[in-house]
C-alpha positions, 0 to 999 in steps of 0.5 A: 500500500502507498499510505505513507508515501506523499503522491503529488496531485496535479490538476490541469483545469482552466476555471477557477471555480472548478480548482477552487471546489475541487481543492475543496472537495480533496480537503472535505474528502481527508486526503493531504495529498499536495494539489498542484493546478496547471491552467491549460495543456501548454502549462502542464506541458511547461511542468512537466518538462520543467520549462517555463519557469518550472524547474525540479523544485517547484514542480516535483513529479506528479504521482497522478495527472487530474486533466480536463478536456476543454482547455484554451491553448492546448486541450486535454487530448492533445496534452494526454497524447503527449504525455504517452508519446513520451517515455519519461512521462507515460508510467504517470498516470492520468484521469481525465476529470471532464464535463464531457459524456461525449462517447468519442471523447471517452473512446478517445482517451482510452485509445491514448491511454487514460488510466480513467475517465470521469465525469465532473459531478454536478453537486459538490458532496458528489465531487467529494465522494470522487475525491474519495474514491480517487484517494483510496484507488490511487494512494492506497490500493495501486502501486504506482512507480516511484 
């Protein structure tokens, strides 16, 4: 179990009121996981590569990419087929956490290769039980690489 190992959380997401209830809903949910936000593709790219102003101490590897589909610049997809083109990134896992249903956008991601597709729930105490759920699949059940 990966209980006693601190996972970095980063989230790609451009609105702010979804980074702010999702901050809160980690909060509600008791996980004390460090929540890093990027605001689009082309900045969660930057962090990931450590350009851009980011660098090995202040954006530490993340053990779980949160990532949204519909964002300015550089969308999720185009994001998502980045990251598992590369060989230094791909072992990351990634979620996507979207207010998209759409079937191709499901198929999609999986055909990249998403470690899971979510829908953003509508009601806040259903975020939480994401959240919740999140934090017991990822930090406590999986092994993910170091």
């Amino acid at each position: 179990m990966n209980t006693n190992r601190s996972i970095v959380i980063l989230m790609a997401e451009d609105d702010p009121d979804d980074r702010l209830l999702t901050k809160d809903a980690l909060a509600e949910a008791h996980l004390a996981n460090t929540l890093i936000f990027v605001e689009d593709g082309e900045e969660l790219m930057d962090y990931l590569y450590r350009k851009g102003g980011y660098n090995e101490e202040n954006a530490p590897r993340p053990g779980l990419i949160l990532l949204d589909l519909n964002m300015p610049r550089k969308d999720g997809r185009e994001a998502l087929e980045e990251i598992k083109a590369d060989p230094d990134l791909r072992s990351i896992p990634v979620v996507v956490l979207t207010t998209s249903k759409a079937e191709e956008d499901i198929l999609r991601s999986y055909d990249l290769g998403v470690s899971g597709y979510i829908t953003k729930p509508v009601q806040f105490e259903r975020l939480i039980q994401v959240m919740q759920a999140l934090g017991r699949y990822w930090f406590e059940i999986v092994e993910l690489p170091h």
